[in-house]
Structure formats: structure tokens, C-alpha cells
N, C-alpha and C positions, 0 to 999 in steps of 0.2 A: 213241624213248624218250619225248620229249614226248609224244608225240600218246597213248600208253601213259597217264602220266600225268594227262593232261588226261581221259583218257574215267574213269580211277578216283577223280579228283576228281570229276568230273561224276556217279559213280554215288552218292558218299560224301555231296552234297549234295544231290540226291535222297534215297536211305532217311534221312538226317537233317530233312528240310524245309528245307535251304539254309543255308547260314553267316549271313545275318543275323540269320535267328531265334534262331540259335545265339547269337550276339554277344548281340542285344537281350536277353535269358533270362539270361545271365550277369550283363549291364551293372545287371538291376533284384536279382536275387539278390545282389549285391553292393552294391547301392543297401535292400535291404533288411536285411541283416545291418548296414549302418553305423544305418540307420536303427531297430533293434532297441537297438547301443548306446549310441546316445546316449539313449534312453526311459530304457535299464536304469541308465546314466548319470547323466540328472538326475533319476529316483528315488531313486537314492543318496545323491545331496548331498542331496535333501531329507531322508530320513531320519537324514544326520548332523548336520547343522544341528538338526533337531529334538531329537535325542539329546542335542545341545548342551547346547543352549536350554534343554530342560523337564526333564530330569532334576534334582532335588535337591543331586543329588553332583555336577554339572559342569556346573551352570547359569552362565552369565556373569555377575559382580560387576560393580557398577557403583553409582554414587551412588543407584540407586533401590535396593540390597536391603539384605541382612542387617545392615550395620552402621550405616546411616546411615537417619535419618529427617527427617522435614520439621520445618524450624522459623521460625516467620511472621518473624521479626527477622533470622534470619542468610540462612536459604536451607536449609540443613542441617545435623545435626550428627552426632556421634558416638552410637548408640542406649547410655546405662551400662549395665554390667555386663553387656557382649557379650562371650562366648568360643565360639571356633571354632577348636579344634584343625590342619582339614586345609584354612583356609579361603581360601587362595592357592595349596595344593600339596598333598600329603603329608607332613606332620611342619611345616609350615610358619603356624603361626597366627598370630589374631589375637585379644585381650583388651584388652578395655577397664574403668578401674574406676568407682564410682559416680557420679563426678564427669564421665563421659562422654572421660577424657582418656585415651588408649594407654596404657596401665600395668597392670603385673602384680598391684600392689598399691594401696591406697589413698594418696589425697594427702592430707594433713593442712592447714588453715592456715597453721600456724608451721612452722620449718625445723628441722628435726631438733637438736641439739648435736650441734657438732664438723662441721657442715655448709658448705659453701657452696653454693644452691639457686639452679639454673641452669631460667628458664622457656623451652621450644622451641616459639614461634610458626611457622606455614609451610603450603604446601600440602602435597600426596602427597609430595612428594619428602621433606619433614620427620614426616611422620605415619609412614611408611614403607610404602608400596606395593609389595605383593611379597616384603617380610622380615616372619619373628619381630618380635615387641616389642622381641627382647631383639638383634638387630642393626640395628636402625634407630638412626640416627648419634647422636642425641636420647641414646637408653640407653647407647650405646656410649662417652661420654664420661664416665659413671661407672667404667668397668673404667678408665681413661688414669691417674681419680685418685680414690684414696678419699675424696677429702672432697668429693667433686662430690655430689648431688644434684639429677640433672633431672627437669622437670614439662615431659611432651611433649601440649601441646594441638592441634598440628597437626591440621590439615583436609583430608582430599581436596577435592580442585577448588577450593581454595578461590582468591581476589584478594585483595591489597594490605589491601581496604579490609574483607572479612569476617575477615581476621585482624587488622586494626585491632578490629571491634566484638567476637569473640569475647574478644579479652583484655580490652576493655573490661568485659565482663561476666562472665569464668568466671575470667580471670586476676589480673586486677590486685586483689582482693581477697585473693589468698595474696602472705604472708610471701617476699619474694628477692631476690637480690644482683640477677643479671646477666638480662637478657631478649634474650634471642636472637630478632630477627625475621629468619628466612632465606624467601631469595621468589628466582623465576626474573622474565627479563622479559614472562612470558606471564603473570604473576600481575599486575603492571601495566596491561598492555592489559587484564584481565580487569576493573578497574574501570566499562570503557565496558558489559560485557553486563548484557543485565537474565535473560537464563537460560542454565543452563549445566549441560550432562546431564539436562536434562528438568528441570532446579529452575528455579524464577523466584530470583534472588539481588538483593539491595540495592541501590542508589546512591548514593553520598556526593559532598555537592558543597560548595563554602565560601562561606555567605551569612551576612554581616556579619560575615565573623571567626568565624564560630561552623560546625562539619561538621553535617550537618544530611542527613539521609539521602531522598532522594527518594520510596523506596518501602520506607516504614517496614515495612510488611506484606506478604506476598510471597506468591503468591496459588500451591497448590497445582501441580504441571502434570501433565496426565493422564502413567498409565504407557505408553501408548505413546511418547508422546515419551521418558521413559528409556529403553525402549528402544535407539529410532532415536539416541539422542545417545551411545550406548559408543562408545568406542573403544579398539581396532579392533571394528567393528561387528561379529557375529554371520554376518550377512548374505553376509560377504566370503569365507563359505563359499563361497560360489556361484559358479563359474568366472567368471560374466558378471558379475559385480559386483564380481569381485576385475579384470578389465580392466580395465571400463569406470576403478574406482577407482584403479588404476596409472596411466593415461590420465590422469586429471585430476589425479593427483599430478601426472604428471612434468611438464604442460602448467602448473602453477602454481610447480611446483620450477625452471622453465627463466626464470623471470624474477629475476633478482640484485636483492637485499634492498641497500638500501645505510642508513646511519646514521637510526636511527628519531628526529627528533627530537619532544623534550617539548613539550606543548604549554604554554601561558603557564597554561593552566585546569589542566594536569596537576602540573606544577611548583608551584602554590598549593597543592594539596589534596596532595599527597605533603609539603609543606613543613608542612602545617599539620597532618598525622598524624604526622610526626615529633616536633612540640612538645610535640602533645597526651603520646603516648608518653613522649617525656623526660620531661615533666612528673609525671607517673604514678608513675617512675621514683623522680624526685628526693622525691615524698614518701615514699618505702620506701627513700631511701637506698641506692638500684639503680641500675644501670648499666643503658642501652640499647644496643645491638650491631646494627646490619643487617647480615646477612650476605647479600651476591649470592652464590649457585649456579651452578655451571656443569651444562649440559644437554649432550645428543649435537648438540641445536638449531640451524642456522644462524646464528641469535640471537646464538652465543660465537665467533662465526670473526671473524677480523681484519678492523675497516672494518663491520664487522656490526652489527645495530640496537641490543645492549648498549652498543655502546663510549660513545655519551653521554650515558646514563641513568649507568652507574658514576663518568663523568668527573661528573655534576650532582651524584650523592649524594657521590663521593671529595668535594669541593669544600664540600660544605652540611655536612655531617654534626660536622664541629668546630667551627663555626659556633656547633652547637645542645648543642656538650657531648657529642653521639649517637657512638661506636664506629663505624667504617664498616670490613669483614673483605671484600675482594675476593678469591674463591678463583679466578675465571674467569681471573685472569691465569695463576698459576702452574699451573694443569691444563691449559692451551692449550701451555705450554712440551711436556708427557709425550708418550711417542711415541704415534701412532694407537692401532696392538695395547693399550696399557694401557691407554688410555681406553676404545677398546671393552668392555675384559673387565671395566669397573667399570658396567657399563650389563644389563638383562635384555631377553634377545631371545624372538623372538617361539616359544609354545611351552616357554618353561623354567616358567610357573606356571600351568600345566592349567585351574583353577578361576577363573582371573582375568585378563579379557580385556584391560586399561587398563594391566597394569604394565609391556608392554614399553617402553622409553624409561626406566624408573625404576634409578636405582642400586640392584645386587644387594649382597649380603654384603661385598663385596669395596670397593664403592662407598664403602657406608655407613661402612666401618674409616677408609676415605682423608678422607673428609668430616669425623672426627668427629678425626683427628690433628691435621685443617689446620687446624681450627676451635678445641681447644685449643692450640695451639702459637701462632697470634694470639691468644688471649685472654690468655696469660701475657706476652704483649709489652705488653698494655695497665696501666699502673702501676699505677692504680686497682682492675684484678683481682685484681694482680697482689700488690697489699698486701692485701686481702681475704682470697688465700690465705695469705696468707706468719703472718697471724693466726691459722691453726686448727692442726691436728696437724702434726708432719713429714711433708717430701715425702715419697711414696712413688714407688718403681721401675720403671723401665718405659723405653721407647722411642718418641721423639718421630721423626716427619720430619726426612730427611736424616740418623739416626743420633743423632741428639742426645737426651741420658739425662735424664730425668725430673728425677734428682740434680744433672748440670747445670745443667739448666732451675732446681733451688729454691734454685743460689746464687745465680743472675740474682734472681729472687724475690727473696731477703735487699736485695740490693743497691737493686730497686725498692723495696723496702718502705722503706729508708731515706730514697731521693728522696722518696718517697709524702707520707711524715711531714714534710718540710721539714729532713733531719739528715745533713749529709756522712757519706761512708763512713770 
């Protein structure tokens, strides 16, 4: 039976021309078909990449387009009287009014009667990145309380020290109580750049006592650098470029961040925008507030490069008369699942490649509770309010009612004035 076998193999590889050829002929047909898919492959991503990129309706947002233009003094600003219905998403816009500031409608000088006019300094996270006008934390502290009125100047990408000069210039000339500066700690470190998403931005440094900006005029930067500076890049389309950039994340995410401390140059010019600020402040008979933010960021973890930036400002800020609002302690307490679902992930805002990492809807509500509910703990707002209309209704953090909260009010308004209860 062998020998049967063997002479019908031996015939079978003859009329075939032998099994190797056989082999070889597969090994490149199958060497060719892999070869086919990856062409058909990476034409594809190029194609959606481009689809991305150049289409009108799903081009990538970034500090170089529709809303934001170049300005020699700041870096960038707000273009006025920008509206874009579907311009993060579907149903999801953005309006700005004359004054260049996020707003549905115009800002006046003076402050309405029957008002208390709250100014919202900040980067993306306070401008609102990825929400409506009308859920970004800024707006959303009008619905807490009718007599609120805020003026949201916030800035994409903006540092420490370009929301220092914008209110300098667009804010501090309106009519208001209370000035909310909310900043992350990457809005700090952003003092040291001189460009940031393709913009060239300012430098502020303290010579003789006096801030004194290094690069008074800020020199255009070509659009490709906006480009190349989104994030998440465009780019990351591309299987080999979303590796490689996993790669160099995880190789820079595998070194432990520990206590970022100030520097003696950093702590002078943070001390001396404070003053300035105060200062500002007390001749409009206005409250100054820093508020720290919490991020998805390393930045807020325990032992993390915030913890001595908040311990410098907790410490300074009564010093100077200044409100200091740390929300990063009590959002660190919430379990994981919550803080994730107040965060936007990658894919939820089609038209806008920058907002994942930004609080969604859900975010913005929590930010703008926490953020009232300290501001009525502080006397001085807190007799501010207790001055205009009656409380009105509603539901503060931890369950605590509005109406609650306006007999504390009464009670500070009393201490406020100098007059036992």
C-alpha cells in the first residue's frame, strides 16, 4: 500500500510541476492578497482623514478656525457676533455677542436692576468646550438663582496670565459684584509658553513691582502649525501614528508626577496678579474668587503636582482679601463611574477634535452647584445677595434647598452689616 501510494504521489507531483511550486504559488498569492489590503487599507484612511479635515461640515476646530482669531496683545480671541448652530455637534452650538464674550445676548456696562453680575474668567473648561452656551457652568449659574447675572469671557487655551490681560482689557471696565477666575493647573504652567496651538501668546514677568509683559505683540504663526498643534491631532487617523502616539504616551505616562513646586519667580507673578485683580476689584466694590478646577488630569490625584499650588493659593488668597473655592478636593472624594460620566470622551462631538477631556452637560451642572453653594458661604456674597429679590427655589448639593441656603443668607447678611442676630 505504501509503495501504491508513493508512486501516486510521485505521479500527482509531476502533472502538477512538484509541491514546491505548489507551496511557493500559494505562499506569494497570499503574500499578494495581504499585500493588496493593506494599499486598499491605507488609501482608506487617507481618504477619511481627508473627509475629516477638508470637508466644511466636519472639519476639525481648533484655535485656528471659526471662532477664534488672532490678536497682537492676547494671542487670541473670541471672533464677535460668531454663531454656529451645529458647531461641536448636531444641535450643539456656539454664539458669541458683540463684545466677543459667549453669550446669547448682549452685555451691557451696568448691571441690570434687581441683579447680582457674576464675571466668568477661565480657559476651555470655563468658555465651554463642547456644550451649548446655555450649559456651560458660567450660564448655568443663572438658572441656581434669578438674580444671578453672568458675563462669561472665557478663553480657549487660554494661561493664568492671558486671563489676567483679557479682563484687564474687555472685563474690568463692566459694572460687577463678584469675578470668578477659575483656571486648571495646566493654565499655570502655560504662563512659561510663548505659543500654544499654532498662536504665539504673551509673557508676563514682575519688574520693579510693576507686570510688565515680555512680548507685548505676538507675531502671527503660520496655519500649519495650527494645524500640527490640535488636539487630538487629526493625524491620529492613521493607524501608525495613532501607535507610534500610544507609545509615547504610555512611555511618558509610566513616569510618576510627584508635587510640582512653585517657583519663587512663579509665586511673585501669581502674587502680584492677584493684587492687581483685587485691586480692580475693590474699586467696583467687587469680590475676587479663584476658583481651582478639577480635570480627568493626573494633575488632581493625591500627592499630585496641584496639591502645592492649592496649599500656596488656600494660604495667600485671605492674605490679599481674594475668595479662594477649591472644588478639586471634594470631586476627588466621588466615585470613579461619576467623575468619568462628567468628563466628554473621544467621538461624542463629531465637529470638534479638542473637547474630549472637557466637562459635558452633566459636568458643567456639578461645576456651576459647587461653585454657587461656596459662593453663598462667603459673607460678603452672601449679603450682596441677601440685598436684591427673595430667594428663589431650587436644589443645592447634598440636598440643600435654595430656601435653606436664603435663611443662612439673612443670618450672614446680619454678621455682613456688623449686627447680632
Amino acid at each position: 500500500m505504501l509503495i501504491m501510494f508513493g508512486r501516486s504521489a510521485a505521479l500527482l507531483g509531476r502533472e502538477s510541476g512538484g509541491y514546491i511550486p505548489l507551496v511557493k504559488r500559494t505562499l506569494q498569492g497570499a503574500l499578494l492578497c495581504a499585500l493588496i489590503f493593506v494599499i486598499v487599507e491605507g488609501i482608506s484612511s487617507i481618504i477619511f482623514v481627508a473627509y475629516t479635515v477638508l470637508p466644511a461640515q466636519a472639519r476639525p476646530r481648533g484655535l485656528s478656525e471659526v471662532h477664534v482669531l488672532f490678536d497682537s496683545e492676547l494671542g487670541w480671541v473670541s471672533v464677535p457676533n460668531c454663531f454656529e448652530k451645529d458647531y461641536y455637534a448636531p444641535g450643539i452650538y456656539l454664539k458669541t455677542n458683540s463684545r466677543g464674550f459667549r453669550a446669547d445676548s448682549a452685555t451691557t456696562d451696568g448691571i441690570p436692576a434687581g441683579k447680582l453680575r457674576v464675571v466668568c474668567s477661565g480657559d476651555s473648561q470655563t468658555f465651554g468646550d463642547g456644550v451649548a452656551n446655555d450649559h456651560a457652568w458660567c450660564q448655568v449659574l443663572e438658572t441656581l438663582d434669578s438674580r444671578l447675572q453672568t458675563v462669561n469671557i472665557g478663553e480657549a487655551g487660554y494661561g493664568v496670565d492671558q486671563m489676567y490681560l483679557k479682563y484687564k482689557r474687555a472685563g474690568a471696565a463692566l459694572d460687577r459684584d463678584v469675578h470668578l477666575l477659575a483656571f486648571i493647573t495646566d493654565d499655570i504652567r502655560r504662563m512659561h509658553y510663548t505659543v500654544m496651538s499654532g498662536y504665539g501668546k504673551p509673557m508676563l514677568q514682575v519688574r520693579n513691582g510693576e507686570i510688565v509683559s515680555t512680548r507685548a505683540f505676538v507675531a502671527q504663526r503660520p496655519s500649519l502649525l495650527h494645524f500640527l498643534a490640535q488636539k487630538p491631532n487629526p493625524l491620529r487617523q492613521f493607524r501608525f501614528v495613532t501607535v507610534v502616539g500610544d507609545l509615547m504616551d504610555r512611555i511618558k505616562g509610566s513616569s510618576v508626577k510627584g508635587p510640582e513646586v512653585p517657583t519663587d519667580e512663579e509665586r511673585v507673578l501669581v502674587l502680584k496678579l492677584m493684587d492687581d485683580l483685587a485691586a480692580m476689584e475693590k474699586s467696583k466694590n467687587g469680590i475676587l474668587a479663584l476658583v481651582y478646577l478639577p480635570t480627568r488630569h493626573d494633575d488632581y490625584a493625591p500627592g499630585g503636582p496641584s496639591d502645592l499650588w492649592r496649599q500656596f493659593l488656600r494660604e495667600e488668597s485671605p492674605k490679599r482679601g481674594v475668595v479662594f473655592i477649591d472644588l478639586v478636593e471634594d470631586f476627588e472624594k466621588l466615585p470613579v463611574t461619576t467623575k468619568d460620566g462628567m468628563f466628554i470622551w473621544q467621538g461624542f462631538t463629531e465637529n470638534f477634535p479638542e473637547t474630549p477631556g472637557h466637562f459635558d452637560d452633566q459636568g458643567h451642572q456639578y461645576l456651576a452647584r459647587q461653585i454657587y453653594a461656596k459662593m453663598l458661604a462667603v459673607p460678603a456674597i452672601a449679603g450682596k445677595l441677601a440685598r436684591l429679590n427673595p430667594v428663589p427655589t431650587g436644589t443645592l448639593p447634598h440636598g440643600q434647598s435654595l430656601k435653606q441656603q436664603g435663611d443662612v443668607n439673612a443670618r450672614l447678611e446680619h454678621s455682613y452689616n456688623g449686627k447680632p442676630d
